[in-house]
Jmol script that loads the backbone (N, CA, C; Angstrom):
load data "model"
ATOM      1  N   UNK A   1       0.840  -1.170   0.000  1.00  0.00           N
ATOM      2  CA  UNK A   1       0.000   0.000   0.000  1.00  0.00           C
ATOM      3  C   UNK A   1       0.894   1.247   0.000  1.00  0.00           C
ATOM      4  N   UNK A   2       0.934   2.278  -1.001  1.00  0.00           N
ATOM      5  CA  UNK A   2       1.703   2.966  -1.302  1.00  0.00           C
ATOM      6  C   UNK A   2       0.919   4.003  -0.555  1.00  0.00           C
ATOM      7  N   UNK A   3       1.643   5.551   0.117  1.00  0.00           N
ATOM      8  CA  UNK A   3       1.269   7.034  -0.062  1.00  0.00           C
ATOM      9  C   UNK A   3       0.754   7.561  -0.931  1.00  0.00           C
ATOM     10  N   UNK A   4      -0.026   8.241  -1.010  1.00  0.00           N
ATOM     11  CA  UNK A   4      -0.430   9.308  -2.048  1.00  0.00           C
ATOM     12  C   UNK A   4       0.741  10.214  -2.176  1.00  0.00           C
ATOM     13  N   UNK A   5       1.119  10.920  -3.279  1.00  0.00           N
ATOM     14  CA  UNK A   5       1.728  11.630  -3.826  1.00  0.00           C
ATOM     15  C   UNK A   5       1.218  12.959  -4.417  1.00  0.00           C
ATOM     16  N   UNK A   6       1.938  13.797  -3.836  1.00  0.00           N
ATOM     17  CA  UNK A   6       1.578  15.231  -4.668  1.00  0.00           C
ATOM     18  C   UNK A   6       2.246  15.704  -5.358  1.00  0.00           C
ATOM     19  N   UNK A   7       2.399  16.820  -6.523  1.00  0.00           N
ATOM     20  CA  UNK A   7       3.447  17.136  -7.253  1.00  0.00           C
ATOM     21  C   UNK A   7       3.354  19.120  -6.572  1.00  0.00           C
ATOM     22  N   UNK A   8       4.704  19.154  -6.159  1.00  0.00           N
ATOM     23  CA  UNK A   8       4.629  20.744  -5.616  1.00  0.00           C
ATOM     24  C   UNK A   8       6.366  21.336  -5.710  1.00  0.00           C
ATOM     25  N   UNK A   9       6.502  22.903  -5.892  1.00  0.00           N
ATOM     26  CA  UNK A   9       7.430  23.295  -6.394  1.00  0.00           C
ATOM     27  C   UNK A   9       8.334  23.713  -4.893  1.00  0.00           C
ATOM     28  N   UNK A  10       9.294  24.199  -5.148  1.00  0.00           N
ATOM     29  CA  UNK A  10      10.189  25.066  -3.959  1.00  0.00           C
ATOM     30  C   UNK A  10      10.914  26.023  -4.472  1.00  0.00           C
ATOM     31  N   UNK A  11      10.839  27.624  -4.331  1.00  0.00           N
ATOM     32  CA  UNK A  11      11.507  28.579  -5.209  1.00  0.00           C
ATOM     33  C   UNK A  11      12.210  29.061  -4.054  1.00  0.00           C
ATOM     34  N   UNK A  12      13.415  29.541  -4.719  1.00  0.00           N
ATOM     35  CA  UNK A  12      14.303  30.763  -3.689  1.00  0.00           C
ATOM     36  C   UNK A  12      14.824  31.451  -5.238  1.00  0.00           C
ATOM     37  N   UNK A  13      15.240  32.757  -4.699  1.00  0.00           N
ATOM     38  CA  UNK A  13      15.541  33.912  -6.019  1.00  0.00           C
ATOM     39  C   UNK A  13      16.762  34.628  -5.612  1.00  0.00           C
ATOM     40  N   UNK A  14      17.722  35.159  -5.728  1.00  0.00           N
ATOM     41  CA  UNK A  14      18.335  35.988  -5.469  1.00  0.00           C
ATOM     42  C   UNK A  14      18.454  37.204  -6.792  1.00  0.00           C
ATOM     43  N   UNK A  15      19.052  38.659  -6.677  1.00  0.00           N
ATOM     44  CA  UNK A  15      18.818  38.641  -8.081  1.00  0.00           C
ATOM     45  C   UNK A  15      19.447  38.584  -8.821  1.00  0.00           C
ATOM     46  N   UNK A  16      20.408  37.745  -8.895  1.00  0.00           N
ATOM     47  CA  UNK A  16      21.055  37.138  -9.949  1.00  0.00           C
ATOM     48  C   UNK A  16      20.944  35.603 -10.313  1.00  0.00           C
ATOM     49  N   UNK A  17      20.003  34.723  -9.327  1.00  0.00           N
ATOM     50  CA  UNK A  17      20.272  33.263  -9.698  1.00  0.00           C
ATOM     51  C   UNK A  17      19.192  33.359  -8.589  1.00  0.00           C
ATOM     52  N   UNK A  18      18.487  31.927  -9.536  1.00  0.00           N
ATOM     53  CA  UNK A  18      17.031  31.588  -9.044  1.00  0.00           C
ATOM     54  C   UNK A  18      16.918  30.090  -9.153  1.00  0.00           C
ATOM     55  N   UNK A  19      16.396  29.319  -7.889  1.00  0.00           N
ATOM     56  CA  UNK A  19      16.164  28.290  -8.106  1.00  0.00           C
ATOM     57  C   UNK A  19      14.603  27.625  -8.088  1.00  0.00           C
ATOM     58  N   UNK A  20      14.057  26.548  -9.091  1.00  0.00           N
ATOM     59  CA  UNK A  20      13.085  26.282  -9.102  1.00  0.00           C
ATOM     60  C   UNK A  20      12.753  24.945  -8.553  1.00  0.00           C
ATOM     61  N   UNK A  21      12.268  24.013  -7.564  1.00  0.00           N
ATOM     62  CA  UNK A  21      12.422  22.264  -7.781  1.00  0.00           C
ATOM     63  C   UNK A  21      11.157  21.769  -7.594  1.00  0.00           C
ATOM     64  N   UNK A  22      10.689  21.462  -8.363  1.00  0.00           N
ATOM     65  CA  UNK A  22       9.499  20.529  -8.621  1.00  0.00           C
ATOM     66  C   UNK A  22      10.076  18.858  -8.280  1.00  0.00           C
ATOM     67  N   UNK A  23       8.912  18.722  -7.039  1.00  0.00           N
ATOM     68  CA  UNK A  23       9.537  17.666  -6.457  1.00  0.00           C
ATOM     69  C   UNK A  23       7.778  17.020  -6.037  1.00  0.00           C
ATOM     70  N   UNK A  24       8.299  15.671  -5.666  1.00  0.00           N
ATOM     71  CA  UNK A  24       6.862  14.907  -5.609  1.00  0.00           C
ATOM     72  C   UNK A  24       7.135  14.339  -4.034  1.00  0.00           C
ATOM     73  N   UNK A  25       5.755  14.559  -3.169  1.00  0.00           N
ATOM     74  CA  UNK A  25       5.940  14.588  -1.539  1.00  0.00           C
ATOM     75  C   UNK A  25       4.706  13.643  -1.393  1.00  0.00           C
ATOM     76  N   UNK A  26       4.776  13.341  -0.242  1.00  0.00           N
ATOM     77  CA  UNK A  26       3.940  12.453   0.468  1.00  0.00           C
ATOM     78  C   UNK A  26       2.489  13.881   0.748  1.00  0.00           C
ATOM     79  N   UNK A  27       1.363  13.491   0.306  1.00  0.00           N
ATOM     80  CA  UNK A  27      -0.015  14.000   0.452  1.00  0.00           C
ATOM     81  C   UNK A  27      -0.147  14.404   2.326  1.00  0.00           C
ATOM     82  N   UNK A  28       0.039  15.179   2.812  1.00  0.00           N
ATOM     83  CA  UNK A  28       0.171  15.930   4.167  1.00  0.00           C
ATOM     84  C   UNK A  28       1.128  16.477   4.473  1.00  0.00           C
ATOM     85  N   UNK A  29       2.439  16.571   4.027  1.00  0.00           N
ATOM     86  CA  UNK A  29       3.863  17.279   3.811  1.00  0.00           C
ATOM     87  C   UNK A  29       3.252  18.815   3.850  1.00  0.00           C
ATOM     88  N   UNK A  30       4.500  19.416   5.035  1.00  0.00           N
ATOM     89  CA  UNK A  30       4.083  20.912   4.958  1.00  0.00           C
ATOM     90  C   UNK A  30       5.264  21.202   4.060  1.00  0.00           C
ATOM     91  N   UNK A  31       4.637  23.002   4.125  1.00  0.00           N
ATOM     92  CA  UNK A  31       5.631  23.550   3.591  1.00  0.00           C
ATOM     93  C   UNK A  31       7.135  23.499   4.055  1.00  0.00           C
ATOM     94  N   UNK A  32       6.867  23.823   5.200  1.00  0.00           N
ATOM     95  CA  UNK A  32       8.547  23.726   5.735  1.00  0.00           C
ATOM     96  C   UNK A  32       9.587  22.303   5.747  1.00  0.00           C
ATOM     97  N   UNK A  33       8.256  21.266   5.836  1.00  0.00           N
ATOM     98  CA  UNK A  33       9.258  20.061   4.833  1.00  0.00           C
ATOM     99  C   UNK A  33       9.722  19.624   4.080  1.00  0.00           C
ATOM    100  N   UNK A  34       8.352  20.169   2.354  1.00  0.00           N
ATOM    101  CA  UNK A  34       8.710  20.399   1.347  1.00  0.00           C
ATOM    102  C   UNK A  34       9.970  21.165   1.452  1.00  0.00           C
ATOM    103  N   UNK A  35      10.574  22.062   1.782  1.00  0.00           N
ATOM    104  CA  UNK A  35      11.706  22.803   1.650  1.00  0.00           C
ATOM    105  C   UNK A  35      12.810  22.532   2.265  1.00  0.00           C
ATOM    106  N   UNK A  36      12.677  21.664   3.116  1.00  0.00           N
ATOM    107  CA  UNK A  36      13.741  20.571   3.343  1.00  0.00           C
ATOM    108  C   UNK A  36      14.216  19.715   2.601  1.00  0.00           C
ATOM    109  N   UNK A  37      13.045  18.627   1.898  1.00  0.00           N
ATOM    110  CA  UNK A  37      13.029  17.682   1.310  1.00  0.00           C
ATOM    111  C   UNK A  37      13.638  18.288  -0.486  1.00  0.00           C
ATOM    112  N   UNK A  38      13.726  19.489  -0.805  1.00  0.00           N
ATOM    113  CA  UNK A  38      14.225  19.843  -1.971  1.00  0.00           C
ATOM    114  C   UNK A  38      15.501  19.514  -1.827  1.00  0.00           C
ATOM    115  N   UNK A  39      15.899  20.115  -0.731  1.00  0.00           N
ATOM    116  CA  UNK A  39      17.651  20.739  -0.972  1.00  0.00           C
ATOM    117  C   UNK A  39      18.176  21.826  -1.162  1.00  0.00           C
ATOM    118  N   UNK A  40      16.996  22.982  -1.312  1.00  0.00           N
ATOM    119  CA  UNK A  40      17.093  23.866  -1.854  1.00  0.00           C
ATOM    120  C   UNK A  40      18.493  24.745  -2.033  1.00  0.00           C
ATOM    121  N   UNK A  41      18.526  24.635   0.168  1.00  0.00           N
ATOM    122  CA  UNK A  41      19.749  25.015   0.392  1.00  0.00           C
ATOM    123  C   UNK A  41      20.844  24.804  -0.065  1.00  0.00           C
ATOM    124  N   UNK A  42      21.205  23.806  -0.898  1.00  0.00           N
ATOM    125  CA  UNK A  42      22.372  23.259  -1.726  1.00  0.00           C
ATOM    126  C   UNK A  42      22.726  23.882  -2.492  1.00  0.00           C
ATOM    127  N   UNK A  43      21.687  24.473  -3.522  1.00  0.00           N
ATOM    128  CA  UNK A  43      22.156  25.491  -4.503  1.00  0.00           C
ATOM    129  C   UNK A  43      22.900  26.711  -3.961  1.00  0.00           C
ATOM    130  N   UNK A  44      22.388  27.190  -3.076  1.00  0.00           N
ATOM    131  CA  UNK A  44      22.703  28.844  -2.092  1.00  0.00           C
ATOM    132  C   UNK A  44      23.806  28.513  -1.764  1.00  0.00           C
ATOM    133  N   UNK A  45      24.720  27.896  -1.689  1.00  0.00           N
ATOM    134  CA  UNK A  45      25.869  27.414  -0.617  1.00  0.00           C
ATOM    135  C   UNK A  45      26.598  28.733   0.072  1.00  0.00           C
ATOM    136  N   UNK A  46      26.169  29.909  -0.687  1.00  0.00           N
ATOM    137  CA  UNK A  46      27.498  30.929  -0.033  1.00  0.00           C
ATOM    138  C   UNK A  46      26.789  31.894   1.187  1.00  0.00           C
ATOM    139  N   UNK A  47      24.964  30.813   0.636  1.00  0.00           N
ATOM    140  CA  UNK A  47      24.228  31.923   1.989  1.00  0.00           C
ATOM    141  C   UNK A  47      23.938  30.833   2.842  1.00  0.00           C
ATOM    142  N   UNK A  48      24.000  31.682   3.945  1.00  0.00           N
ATOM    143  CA  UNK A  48      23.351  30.855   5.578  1.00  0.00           C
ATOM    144  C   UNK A  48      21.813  30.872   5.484  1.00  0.00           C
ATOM    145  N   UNK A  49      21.342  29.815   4.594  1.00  0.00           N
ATOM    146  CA  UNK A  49      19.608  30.125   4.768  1.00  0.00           C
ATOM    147  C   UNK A  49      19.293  29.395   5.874  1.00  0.00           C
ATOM    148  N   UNK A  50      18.933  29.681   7.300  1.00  0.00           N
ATOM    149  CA  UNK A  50      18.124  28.743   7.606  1.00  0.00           C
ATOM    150  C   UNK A  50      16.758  28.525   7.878  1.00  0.00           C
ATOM    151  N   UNK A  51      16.450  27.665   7.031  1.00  0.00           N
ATOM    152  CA  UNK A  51      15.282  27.614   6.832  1.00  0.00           C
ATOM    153  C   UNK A  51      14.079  27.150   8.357  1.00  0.00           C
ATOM    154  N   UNK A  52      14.444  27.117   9.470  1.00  0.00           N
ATOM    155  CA  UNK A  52      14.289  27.178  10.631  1.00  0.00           C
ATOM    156  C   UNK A  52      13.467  28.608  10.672  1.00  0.00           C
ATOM    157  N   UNK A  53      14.010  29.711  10.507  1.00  0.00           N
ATOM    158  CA  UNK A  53      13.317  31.342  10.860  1.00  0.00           C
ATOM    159  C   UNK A  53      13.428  32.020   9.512  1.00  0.00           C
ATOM    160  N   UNK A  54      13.277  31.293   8.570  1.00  0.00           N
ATOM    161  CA  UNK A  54      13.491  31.737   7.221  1.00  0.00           C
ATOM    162  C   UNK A  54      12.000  32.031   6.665  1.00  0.00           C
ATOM    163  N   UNK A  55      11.051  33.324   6.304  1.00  0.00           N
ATOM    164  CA  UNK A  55       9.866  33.290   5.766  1.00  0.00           C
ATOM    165  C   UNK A  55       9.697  32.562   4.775  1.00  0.00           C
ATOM    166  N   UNK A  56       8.207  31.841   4.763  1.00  0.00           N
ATOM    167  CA  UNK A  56       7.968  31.444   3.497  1.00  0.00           C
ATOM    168  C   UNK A  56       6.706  31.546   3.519  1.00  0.00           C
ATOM    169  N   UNK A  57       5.932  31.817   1.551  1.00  0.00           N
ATOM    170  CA  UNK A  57       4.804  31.683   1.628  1.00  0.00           C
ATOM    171  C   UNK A  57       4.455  30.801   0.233  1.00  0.00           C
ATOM    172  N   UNK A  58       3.272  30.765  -0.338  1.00  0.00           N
ATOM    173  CA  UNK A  58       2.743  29.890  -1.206  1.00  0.00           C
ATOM    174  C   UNK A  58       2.152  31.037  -2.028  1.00  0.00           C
ATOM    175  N   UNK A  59       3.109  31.004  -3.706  1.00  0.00           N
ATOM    176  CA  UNK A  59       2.218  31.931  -4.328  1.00  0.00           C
ATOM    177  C   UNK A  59       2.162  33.385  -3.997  1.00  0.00           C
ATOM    178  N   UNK A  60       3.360  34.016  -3.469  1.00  0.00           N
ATOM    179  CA  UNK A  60       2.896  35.493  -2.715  1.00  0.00           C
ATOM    180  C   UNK A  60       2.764  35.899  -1.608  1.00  0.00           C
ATOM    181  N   UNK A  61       2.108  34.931  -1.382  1.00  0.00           N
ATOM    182  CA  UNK A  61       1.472  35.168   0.224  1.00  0.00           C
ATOM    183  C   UNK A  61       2.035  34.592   1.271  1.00  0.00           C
ATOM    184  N   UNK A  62       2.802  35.200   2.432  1.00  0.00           N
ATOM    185  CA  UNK A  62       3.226  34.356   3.353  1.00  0.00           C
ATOM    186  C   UNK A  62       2.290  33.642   4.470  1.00  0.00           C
ATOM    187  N   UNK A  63       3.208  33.064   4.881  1.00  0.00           N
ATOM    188  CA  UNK A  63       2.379  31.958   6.015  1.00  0.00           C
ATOM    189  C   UNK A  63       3.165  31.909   7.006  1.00  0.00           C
ATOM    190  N   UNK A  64       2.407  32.071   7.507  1.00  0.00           N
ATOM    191  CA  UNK A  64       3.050  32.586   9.305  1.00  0.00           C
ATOM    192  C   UNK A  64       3.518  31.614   9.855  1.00  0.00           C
ATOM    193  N   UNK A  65       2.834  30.055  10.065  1.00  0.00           N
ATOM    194  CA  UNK A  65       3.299  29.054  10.243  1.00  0.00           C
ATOM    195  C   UNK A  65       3.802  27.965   9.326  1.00  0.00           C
ATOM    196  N   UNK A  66       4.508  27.754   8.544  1.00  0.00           N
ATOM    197  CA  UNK A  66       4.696  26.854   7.462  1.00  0.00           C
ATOM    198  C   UNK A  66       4.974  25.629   8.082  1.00  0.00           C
ATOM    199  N   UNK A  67       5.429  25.871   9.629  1.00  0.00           N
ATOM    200  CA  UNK A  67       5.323  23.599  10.009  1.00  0.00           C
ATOM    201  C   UNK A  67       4.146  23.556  10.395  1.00  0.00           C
ATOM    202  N   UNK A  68       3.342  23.856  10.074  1.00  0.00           N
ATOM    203  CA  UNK A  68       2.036  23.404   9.845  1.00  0.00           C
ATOM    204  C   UNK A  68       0.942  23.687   8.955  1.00  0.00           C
ATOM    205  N   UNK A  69       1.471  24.445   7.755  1.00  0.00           N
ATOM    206  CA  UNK A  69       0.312  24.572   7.025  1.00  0.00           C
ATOM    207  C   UNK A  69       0.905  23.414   5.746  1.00  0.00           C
ATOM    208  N   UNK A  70      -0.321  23.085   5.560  1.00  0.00           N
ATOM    209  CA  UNK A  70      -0.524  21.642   4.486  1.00  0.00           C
ATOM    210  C   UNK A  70      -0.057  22.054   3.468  1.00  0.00           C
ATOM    211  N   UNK A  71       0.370  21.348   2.448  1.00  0.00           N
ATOM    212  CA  UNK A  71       0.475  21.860   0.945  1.00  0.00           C
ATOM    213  C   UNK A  71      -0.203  20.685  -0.170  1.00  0.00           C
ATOM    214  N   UNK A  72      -0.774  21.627  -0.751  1.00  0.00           N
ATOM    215  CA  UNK A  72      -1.876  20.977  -1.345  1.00  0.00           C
ATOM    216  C   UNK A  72      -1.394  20.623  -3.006  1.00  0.00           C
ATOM    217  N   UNK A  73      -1.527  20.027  -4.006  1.00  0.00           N
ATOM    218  CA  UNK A  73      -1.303  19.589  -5.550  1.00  0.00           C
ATOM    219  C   UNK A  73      -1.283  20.981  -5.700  1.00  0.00           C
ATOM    220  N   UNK A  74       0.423  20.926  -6.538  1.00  0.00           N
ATOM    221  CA  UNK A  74       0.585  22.094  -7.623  1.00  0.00           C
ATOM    222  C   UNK A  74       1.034  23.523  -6.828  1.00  0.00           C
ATOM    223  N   UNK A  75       0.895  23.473  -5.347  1.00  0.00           N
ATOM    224  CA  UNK A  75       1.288  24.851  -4.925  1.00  0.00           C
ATOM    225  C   UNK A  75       2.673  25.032  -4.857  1.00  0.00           C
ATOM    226  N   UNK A  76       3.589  26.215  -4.892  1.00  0.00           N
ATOM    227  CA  UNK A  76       4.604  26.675  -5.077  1.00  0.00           C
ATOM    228  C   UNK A  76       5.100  27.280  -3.668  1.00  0.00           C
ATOM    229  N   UNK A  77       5.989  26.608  -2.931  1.00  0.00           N
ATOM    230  CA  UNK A  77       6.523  27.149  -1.503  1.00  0.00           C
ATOM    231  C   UNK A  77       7.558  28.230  -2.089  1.00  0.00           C
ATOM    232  N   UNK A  78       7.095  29.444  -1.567  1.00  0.00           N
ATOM    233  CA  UNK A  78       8.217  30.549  -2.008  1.00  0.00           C
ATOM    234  C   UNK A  78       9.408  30.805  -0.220  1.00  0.00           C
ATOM    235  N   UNK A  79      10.687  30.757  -0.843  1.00  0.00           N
ATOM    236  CA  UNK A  79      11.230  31.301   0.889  1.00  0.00           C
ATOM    237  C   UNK A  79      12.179  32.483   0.212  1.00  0.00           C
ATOM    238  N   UNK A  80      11.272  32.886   1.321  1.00  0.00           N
ATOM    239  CA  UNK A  80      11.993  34.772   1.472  1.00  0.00           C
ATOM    240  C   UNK A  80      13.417  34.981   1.502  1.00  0.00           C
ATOM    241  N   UNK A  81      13.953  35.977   1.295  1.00  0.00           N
ATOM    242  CA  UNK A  81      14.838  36.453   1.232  1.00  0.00           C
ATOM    243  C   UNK A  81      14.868  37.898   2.529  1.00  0.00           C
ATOM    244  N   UNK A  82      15.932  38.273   3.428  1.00  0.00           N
ATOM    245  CA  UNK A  82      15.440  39.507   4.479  1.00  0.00           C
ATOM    246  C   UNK A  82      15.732  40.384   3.147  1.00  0.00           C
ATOM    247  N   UNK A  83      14.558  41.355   3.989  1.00  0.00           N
ATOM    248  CA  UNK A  83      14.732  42.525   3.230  1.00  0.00           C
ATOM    249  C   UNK A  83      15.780  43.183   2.843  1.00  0.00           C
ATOM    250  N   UNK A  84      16.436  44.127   2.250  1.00  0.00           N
ATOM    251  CA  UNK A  84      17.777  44.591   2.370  1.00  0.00           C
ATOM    252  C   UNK A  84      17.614  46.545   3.174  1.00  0.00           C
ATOM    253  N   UNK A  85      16.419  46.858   2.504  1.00  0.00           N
ATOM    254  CA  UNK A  85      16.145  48.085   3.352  1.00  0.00           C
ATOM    255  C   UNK A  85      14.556  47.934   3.233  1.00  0.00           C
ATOM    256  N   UNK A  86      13.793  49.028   4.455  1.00  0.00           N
ATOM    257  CA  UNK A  86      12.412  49.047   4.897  1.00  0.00           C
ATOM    258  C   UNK A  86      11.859  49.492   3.431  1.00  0.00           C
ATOM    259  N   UNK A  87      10.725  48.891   2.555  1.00  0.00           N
ATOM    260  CA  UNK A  87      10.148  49.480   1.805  1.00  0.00           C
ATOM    261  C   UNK A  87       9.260  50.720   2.005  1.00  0.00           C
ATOM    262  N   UNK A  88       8.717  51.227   3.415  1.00  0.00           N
ATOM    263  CA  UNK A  88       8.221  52.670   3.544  1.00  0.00           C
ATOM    264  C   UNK A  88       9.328  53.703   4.005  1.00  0.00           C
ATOM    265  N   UNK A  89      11.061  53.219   4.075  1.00  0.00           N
ATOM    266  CA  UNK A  89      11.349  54.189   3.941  1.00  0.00           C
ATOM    267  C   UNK A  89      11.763  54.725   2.996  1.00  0.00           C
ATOM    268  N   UNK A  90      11.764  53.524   1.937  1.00  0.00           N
ATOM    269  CA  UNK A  90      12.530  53.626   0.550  1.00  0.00           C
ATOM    270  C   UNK A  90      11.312  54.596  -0.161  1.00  0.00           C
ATOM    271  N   UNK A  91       9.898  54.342   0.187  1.00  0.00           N
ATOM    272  CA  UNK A  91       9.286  55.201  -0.261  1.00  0.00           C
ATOM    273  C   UNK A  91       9.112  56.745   0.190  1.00  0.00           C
ATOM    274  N   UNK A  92       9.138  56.764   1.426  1.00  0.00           N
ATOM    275  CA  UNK A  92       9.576  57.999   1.529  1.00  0.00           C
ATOM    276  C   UNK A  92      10.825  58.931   1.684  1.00  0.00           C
ATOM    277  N   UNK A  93      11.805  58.142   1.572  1.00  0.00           N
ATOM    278  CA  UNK A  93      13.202  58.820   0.487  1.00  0.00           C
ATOM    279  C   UNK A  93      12.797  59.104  -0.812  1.00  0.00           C
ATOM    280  N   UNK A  94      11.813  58.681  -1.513  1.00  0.00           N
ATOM    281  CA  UNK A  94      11.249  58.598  -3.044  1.00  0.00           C
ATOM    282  C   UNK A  94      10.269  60.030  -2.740  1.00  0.00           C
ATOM    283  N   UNK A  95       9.777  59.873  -2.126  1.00  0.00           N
ATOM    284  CA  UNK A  95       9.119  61.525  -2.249  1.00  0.00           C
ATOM    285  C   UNK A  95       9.568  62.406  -1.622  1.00  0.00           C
ATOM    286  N   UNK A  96      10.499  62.209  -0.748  1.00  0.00           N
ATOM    287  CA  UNK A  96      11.070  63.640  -0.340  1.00  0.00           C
ATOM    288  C   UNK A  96      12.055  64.394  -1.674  1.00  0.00           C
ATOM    289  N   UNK A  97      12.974  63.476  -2.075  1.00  0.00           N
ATOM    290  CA  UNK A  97      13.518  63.622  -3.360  1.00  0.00           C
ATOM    291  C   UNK A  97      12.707  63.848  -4.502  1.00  0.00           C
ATOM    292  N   UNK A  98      11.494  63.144  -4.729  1.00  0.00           N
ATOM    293  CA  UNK A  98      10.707  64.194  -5.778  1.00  0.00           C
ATOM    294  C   UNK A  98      10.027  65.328  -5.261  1.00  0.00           C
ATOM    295  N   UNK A  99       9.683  65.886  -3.665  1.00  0.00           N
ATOM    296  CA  UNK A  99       9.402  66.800  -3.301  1.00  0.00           C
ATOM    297  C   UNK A  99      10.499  68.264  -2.988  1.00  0.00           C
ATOM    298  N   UNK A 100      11.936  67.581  -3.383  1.00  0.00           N
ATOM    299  CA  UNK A 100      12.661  68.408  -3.747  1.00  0.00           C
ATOM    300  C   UNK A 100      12.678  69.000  -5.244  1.00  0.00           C
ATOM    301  N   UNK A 101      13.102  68.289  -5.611  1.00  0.00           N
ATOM    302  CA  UNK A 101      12.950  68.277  -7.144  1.00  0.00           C
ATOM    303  C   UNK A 101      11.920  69.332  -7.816  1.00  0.00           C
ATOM    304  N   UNK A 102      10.617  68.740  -7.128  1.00  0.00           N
ATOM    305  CA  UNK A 102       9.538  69.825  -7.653  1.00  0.00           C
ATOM    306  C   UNK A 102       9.731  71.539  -7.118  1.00  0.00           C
ATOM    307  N   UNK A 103      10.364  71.387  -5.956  1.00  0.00           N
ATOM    308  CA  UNK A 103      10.720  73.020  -5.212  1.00  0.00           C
ATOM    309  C   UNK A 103      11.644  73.247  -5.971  1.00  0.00           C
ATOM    310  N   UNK A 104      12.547  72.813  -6.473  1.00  0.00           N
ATOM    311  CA  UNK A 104      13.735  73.362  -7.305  1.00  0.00           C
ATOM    312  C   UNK A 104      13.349  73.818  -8.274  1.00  0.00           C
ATOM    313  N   UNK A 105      12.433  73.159  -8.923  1.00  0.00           N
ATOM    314  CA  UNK A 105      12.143  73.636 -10.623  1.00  0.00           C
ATOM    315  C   UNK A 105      11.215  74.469 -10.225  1.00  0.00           C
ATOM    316  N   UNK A 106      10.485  74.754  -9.507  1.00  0.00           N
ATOM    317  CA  UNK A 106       9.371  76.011  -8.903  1.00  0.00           C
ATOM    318  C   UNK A 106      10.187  77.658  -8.591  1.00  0.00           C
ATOM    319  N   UNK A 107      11.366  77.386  -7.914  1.00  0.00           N
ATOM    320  CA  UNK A 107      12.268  78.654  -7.165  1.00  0.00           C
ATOM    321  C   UNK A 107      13.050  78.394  -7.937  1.00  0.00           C
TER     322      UNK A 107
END
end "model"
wireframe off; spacefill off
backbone 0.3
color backbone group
């Protein structure tokens, strides 16, 4: 009597080199096992991922708990990368600098 089998992916990106692995898991496998069970980490070798406190989500969306959320046929475990800087301050460095910009060409 065999397991059921699912077919589900594991992505990590950096931006220069991206890995994809479509791999086939036992039907109740979470995410955070799926991403064990890739290897993923193998490819990364020069980064310390650990995938222990490492975000991940499915499709976009993270998941707060990944040793325990299910993964279902066909979904795609994405694991994060840390940010490198806050995206609201990057946005507001982005408008203070176009709110300069616009005073300059005004005076």
């Amino acid at each position: 009597m065999s397991e059921e089998m699912i077919q589900v992916e594991v992505a990590y990106a950096l931006a220069d080199k991206q890995a994809l692995i479509a791999i086939s898991v036992q039907k109740g496998t979470t995410m955070f096992d799926a991403a064990v069970q890739s290897n993923i980490v193998a490819k990364f070798p020069d980064l310390d991922i650990d995938l222990e406190s490492t975000p991940m989500g499915i499709f976009g969306k993270a998941e707060r708990k990944p040793k325990e959320r299910v993964l279902e046929e066909g979904e795609r475990v994405e694991i994060y990368r840390p940010l490198i800087a806050d995206p609201k301050e990057v946005r507001k460095r982005r408008a203070a600098e176009a709110k300069a910009k616009r005073d300059s060409q005004e005076g």
